[in-house]
ChimeraX commands (.cxc) that place a marker at each C-alpha (Angstrom):
marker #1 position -202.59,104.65,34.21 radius 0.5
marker #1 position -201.54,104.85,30.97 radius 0.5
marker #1 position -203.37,104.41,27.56 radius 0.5
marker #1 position -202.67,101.45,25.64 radius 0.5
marker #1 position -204.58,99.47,23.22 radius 0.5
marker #1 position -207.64,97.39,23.83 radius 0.5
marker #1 position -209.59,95.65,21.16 radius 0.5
marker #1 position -213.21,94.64,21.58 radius 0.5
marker #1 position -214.63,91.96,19.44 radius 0.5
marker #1 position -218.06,92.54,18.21 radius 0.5
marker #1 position -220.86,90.04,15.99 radius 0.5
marker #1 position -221.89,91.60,13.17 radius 0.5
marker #1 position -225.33,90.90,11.40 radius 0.5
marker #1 position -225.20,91.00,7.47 radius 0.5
marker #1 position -227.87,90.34,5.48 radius 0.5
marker #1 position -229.03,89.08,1.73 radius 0.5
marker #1 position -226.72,89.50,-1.26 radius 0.5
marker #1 position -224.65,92.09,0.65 radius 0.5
marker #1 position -223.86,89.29,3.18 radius 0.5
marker #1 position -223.13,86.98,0.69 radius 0.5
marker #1 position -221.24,89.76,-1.45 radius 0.5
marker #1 position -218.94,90.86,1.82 radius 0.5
marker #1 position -218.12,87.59,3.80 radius 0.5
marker #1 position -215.15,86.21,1.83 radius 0.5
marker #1 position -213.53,89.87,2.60 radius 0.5
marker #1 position -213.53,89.27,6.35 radius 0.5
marker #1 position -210.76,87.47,8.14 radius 0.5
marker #1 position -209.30,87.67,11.52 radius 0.5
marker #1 position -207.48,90.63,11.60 radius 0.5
marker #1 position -208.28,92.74,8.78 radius 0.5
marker #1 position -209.34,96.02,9.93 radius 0.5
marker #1 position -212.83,97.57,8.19 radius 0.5
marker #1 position -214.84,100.29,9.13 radius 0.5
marker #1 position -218.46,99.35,10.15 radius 0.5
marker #1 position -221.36,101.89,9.86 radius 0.5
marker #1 position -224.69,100.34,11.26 radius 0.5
marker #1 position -226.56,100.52,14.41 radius 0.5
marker #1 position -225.34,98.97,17.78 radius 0.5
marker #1 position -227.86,96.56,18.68 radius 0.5
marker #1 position -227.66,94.96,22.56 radius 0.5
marker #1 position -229.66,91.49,23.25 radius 0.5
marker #1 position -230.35,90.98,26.67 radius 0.5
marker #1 position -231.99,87.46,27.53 radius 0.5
marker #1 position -232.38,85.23,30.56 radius 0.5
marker #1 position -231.94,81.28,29.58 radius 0.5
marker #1 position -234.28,78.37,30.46 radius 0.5
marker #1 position -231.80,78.27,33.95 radius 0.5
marker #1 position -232.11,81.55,34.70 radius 0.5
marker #1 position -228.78,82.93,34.15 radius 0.5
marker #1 position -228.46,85.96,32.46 radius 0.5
marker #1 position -227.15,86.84,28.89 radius 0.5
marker #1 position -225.71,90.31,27.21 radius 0.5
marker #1 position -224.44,90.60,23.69 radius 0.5
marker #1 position -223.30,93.70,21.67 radius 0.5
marker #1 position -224.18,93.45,18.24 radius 0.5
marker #1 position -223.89,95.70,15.12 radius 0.5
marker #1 position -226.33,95.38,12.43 radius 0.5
marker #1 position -224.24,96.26,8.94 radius 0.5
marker #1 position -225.14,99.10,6.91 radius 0.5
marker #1 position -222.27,99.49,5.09 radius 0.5
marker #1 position -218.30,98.30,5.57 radius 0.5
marker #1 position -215.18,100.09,4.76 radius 0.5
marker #1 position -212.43,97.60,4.18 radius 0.5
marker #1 position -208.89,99.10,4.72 radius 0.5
marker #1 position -206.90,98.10,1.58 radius 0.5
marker #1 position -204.60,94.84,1.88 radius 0.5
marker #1 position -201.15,95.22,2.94 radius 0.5
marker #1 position -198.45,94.23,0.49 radius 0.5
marker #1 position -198.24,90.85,1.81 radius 0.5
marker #1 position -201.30,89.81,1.61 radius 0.5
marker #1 position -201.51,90.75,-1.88 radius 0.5
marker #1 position -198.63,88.97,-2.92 radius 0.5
marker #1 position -198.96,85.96,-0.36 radius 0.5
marker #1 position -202.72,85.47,-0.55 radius 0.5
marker #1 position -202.13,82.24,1.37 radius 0.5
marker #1 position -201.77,84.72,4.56 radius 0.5
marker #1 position -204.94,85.55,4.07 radius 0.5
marker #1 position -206.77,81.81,3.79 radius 0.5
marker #1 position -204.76,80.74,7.15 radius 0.5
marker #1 position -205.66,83.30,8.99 radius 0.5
marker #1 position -209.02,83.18,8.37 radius 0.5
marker #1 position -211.24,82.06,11.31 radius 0.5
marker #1 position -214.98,81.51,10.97 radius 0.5
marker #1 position -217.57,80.89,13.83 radius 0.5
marker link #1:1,2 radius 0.2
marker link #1:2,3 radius 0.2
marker link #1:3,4 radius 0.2
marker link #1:4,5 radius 0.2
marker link #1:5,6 radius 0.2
marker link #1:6,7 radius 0.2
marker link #1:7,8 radius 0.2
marker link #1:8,9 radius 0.2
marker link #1:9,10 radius 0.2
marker link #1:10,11 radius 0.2
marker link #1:11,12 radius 0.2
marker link #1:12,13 radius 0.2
marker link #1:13,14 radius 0.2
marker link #1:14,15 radius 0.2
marker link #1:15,16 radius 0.2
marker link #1:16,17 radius 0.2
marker link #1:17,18 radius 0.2
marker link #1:18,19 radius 0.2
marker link #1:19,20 radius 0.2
marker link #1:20,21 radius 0.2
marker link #1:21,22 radius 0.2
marker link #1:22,23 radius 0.2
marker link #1:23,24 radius 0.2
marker link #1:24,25 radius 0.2
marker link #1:25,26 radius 0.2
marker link #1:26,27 radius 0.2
marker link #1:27,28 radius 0.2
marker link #1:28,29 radius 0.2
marker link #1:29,30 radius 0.2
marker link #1:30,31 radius 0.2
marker link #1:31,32 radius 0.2
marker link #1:32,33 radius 0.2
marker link #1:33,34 radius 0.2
marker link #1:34,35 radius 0.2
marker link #1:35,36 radius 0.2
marker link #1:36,37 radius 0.2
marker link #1:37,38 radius 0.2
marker link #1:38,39 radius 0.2
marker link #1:39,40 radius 0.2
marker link #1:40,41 radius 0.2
marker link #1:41,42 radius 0.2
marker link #1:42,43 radius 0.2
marker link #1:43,44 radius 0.2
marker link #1:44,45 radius 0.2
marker link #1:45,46 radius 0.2
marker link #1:46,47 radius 0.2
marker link #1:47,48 radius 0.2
marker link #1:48,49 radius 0.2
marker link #1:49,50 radius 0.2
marker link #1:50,51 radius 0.2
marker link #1:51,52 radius 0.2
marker link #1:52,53 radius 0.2
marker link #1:53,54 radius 0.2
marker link #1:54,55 radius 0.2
marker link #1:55,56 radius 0.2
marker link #1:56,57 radius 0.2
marker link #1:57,58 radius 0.2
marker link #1:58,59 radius 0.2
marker link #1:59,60 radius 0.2
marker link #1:60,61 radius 0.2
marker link #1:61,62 radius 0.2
marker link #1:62,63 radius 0.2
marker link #1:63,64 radius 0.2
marker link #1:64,65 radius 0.2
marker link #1:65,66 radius 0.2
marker link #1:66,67 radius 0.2
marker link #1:67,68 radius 0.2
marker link #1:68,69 radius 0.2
marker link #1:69,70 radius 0.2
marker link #1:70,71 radius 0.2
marker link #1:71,72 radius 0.2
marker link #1:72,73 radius 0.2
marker link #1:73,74 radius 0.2
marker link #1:74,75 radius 0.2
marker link #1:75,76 radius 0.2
marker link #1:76,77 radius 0.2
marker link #1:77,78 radius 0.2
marker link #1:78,79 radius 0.2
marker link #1:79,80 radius 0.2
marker link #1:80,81 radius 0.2
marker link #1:81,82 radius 0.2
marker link #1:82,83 radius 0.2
marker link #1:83,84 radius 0.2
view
């Protein structure tokens, strides 16, 4: 095998004003660094199937600076946007 790249997609859990301070940053694709501490949920449901989730609880975020085009087409940013 060879290496290649593999993303993972991971919930985050914000909370108070720094929630409300960091969520218009975030967007589908914009890379930030996350410190905080990986949190895993493990539950069984009312039909007995099993559940795992990997969360991180937020400390603190890095966000990696915008490229040029986002800066200067900030309707990139808006349409690329996804929220849950």
């Amino acid at each position: 095998g060879s290496l290649g790249e593999y993303t993972n997609f991971l919930n985050l859990t914000l909370f108070d004003e720094y929630a409300v301070r960091n969520v218009k940053k975030l967007w589908k694709g914009r890379r930030v660094l996350v410190i905080g501490k990986l949190i895993q949920n493990k539950w069984i449901d009312t039909r007995g199937g099993k559940h795992d989730e990997l969360r991180i609880k937020v400390d603190r975020m890095i966000f990696d600076p915008m490229t040029p085009e986002e800066r200067e087409h900030p309707e990139l940013m808006n349409s690329s946007r996804k929220r849950r």
